[in-house]
C-alpha positions as a Markdown table, in Angstrom:
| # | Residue | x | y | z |
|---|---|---|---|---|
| 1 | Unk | 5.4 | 87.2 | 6.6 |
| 2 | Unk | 8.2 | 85.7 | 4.4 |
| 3 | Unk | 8.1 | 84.5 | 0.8 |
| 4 | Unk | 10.3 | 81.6 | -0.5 |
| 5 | Unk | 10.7 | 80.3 | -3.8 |
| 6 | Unk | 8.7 | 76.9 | -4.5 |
| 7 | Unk | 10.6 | 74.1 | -6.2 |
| 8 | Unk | 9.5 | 73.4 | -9.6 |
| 9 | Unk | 8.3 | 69.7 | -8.2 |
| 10 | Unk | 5.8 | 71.7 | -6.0 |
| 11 | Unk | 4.6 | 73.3 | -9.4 |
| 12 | Unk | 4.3 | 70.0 | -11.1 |
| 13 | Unk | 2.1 | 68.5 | -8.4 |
| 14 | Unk | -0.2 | 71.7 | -8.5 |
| 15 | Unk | -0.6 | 71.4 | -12.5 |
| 16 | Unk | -1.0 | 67.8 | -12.1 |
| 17 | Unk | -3.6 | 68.2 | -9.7 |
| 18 | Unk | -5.5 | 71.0 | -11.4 |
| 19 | Unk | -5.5 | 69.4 | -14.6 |
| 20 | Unk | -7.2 | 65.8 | -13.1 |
| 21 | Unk | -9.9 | 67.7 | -12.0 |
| 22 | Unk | -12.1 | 68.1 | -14.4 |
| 23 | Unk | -14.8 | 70.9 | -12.9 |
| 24 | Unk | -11.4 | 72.9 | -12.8 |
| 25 | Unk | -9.5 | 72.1 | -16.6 |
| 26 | Unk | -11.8 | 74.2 | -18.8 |
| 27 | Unk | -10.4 | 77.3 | -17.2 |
| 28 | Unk | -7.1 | 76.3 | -17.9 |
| 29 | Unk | -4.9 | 77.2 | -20.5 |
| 30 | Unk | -5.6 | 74.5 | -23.6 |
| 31 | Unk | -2.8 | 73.0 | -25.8 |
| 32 | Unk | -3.5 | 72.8 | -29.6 |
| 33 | Unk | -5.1 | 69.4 | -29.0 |
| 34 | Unk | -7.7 | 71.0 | -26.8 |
| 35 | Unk | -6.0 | 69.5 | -23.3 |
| 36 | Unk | -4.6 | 71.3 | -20.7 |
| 37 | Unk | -1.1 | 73.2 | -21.7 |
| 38 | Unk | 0.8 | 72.1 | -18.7 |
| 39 | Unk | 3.7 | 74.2 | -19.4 |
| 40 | Unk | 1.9 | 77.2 | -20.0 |
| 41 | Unk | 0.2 | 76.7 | -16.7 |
| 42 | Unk | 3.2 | 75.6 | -14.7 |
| 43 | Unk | 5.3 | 78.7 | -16.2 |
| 44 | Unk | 2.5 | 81.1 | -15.1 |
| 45 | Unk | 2.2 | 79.5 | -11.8 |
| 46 | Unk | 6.1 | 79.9 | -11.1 |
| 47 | Unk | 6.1 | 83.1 | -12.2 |
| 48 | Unk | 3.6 | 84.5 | -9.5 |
| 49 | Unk | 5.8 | 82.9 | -7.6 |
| 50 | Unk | 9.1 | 84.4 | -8.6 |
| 51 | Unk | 7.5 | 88.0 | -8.6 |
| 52 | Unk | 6.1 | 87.6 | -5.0 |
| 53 | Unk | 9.4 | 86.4 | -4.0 |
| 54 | Unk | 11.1 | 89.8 | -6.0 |
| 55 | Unk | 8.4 | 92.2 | -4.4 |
| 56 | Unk | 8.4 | 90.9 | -0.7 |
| 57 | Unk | 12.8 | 91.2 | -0.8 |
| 58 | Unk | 13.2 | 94.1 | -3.4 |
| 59 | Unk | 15.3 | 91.7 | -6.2 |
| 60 | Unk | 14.9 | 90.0 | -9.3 |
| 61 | Unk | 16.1 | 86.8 | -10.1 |
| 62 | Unk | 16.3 | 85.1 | -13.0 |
| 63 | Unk | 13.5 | 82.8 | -13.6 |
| 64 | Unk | 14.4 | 79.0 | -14.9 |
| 65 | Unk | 12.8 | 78.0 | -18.1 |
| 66 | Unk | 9.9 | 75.6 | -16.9 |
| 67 | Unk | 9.0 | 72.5 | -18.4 |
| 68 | Unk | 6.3 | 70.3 | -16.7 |
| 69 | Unk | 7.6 | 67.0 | -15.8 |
| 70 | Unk | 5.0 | 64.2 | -15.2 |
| 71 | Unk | 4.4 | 63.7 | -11.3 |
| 72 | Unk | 2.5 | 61.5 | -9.4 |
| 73 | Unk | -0.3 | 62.5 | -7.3 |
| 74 | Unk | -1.5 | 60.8 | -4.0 |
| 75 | Unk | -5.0 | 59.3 | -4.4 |
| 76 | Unk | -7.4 | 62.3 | -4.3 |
| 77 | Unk | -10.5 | 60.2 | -3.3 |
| 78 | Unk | -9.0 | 59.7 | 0.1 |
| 79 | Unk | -9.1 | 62.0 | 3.0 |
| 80 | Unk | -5.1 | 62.1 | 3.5 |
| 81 | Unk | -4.6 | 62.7 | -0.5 |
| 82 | Unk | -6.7 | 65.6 | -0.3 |
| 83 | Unk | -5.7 | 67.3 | 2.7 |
| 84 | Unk | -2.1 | 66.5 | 1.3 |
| 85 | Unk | -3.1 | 68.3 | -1.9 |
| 86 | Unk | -4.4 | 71.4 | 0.0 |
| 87 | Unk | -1.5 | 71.7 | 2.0 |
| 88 | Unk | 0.3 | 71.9 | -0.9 |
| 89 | Unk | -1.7 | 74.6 | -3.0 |
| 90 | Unk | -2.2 | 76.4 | 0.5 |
| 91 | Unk | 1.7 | 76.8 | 0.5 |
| 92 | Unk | 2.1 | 77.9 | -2.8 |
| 93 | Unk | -0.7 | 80.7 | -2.2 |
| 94 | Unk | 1.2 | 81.8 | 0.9 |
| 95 | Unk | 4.3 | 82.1 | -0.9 |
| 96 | Unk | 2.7 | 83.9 | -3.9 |
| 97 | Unk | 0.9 | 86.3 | -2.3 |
| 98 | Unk | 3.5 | 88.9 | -1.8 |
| 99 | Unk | 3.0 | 91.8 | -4.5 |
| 100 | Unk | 0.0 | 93.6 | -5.2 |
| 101 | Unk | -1.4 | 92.3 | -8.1 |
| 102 | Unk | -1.5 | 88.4 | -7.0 |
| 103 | Unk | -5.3 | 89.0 | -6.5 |
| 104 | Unk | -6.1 | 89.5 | -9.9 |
| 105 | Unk | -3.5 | 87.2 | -11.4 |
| 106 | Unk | -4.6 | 84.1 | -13.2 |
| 107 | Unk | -2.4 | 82.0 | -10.7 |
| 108 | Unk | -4.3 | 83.2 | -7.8 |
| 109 | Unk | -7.6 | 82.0 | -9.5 |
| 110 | Unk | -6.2 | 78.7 | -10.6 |
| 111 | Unk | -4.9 | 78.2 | -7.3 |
| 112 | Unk | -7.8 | 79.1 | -5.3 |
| 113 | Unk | -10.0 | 76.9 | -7.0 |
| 114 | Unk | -8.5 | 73.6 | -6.9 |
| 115 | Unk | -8.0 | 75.5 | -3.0 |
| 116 | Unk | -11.8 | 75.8 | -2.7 |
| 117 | Unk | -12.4 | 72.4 | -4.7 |
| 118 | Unk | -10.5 | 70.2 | -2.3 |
| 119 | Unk | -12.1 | 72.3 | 0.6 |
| 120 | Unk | -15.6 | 71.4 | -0.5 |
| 121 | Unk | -15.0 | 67.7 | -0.8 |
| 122 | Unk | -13.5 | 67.4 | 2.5 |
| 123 | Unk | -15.9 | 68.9 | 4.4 |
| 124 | Unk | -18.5 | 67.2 | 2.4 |
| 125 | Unk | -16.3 | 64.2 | 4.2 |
| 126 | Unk | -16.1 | 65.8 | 7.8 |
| 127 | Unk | -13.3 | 67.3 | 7.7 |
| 128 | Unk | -12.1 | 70.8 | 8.3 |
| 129 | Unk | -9.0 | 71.4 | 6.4 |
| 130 | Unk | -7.8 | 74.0 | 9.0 |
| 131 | Unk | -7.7 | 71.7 | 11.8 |
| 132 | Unk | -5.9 | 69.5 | 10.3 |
| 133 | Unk | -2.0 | 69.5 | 8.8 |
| 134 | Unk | 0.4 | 67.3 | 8.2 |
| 135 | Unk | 3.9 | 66.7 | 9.1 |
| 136 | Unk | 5.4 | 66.9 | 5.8 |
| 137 | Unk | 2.6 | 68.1 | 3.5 |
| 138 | Unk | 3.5 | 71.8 | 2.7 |
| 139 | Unk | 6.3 | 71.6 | -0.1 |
| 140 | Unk | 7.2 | 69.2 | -2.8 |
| 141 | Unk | 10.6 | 68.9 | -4.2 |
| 142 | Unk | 12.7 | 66.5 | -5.9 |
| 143 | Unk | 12.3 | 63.9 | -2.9 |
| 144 | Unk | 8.6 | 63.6 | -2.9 |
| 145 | Unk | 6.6 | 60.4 | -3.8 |
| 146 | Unk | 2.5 | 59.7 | -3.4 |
| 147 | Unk | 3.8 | 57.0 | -0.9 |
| 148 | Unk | 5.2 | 59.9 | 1.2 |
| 149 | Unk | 2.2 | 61.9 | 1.2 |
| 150 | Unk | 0.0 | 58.5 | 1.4 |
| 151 | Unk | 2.4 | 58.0 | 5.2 |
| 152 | Unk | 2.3 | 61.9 | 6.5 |
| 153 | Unk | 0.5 | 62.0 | 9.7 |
| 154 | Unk | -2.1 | 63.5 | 10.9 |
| 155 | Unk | -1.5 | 66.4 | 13.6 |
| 156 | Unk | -4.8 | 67.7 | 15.8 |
């Protein structure tokens, strides 16, 4: 399996996304005025990265200094924003997952549970998130818009 480094975008839209859920943003780290610190999530988030990336190729690099940047999400009460969104975490767990203590890291459980969160609203819709991908729904970077992941199509 191979490891690559997610772009910081991909780490905004996961913050984003874990913070609009509000079942999931009490277990989130809180800024002073009692909301969710989305740069203390996002930095811990790339950093599981970074270190799965360093274990799986025996390196270190350097990580950047993260600040979120406001994203837009597609429209998580539709079917394609959600299975957009779990392809999206899904990728950043398969990329993280690399060292031996990803299991117990707070990133795997923040990750997992917006995971398990979008999986239990689509198949409370019909839909199995494993049969399903899309074209372009496993990475953001600096070209993605919701209109993007509002188009991707569907594969069976």
């Amino acid at each position: 399996m191979s490891a690559w480094r997610v772009h910081t975008r991909h780490i905004d839209f996961l913050v984003a996304a874990m913070a609009a859920i509000p079942q999931l943003a009490d277990y989130l780290p809180a800024d002073a005025a009692g909301g969710v610190d989305r740069d203390e999530l996002g930095r811990e988030l790339l950093e599981e990265n970074y270190h799965s990336v360093d274990s799986k190729y025996g390196q270190y690099e350097r990580r950047p200094v993260y600040r979120y940047t406001e994203i837009e999400l597609p429209d998580l009460s539709t079917i394609n924003g959600l299975l957009f969104a779990h392809n999206v975490v899904s990728s950043y767990e398969y990329q993280s997952c690399e060292h031996d203590g990803w299991e117990r890291s707070q990133a795997h459980d923040w990750s997992s549970s917006l995971r398990v969160w979008l999986e239990d609203d689509l198949h409370a819709r019909g839909v199995d998130p494993s049969d399903t991908a899309y074209l372009n729904g496993w990475a953001v970077g600096p070209k993605y818009s919701p209109q993007l992941a509002a188009s991707a199509e569907m594969v069976e």
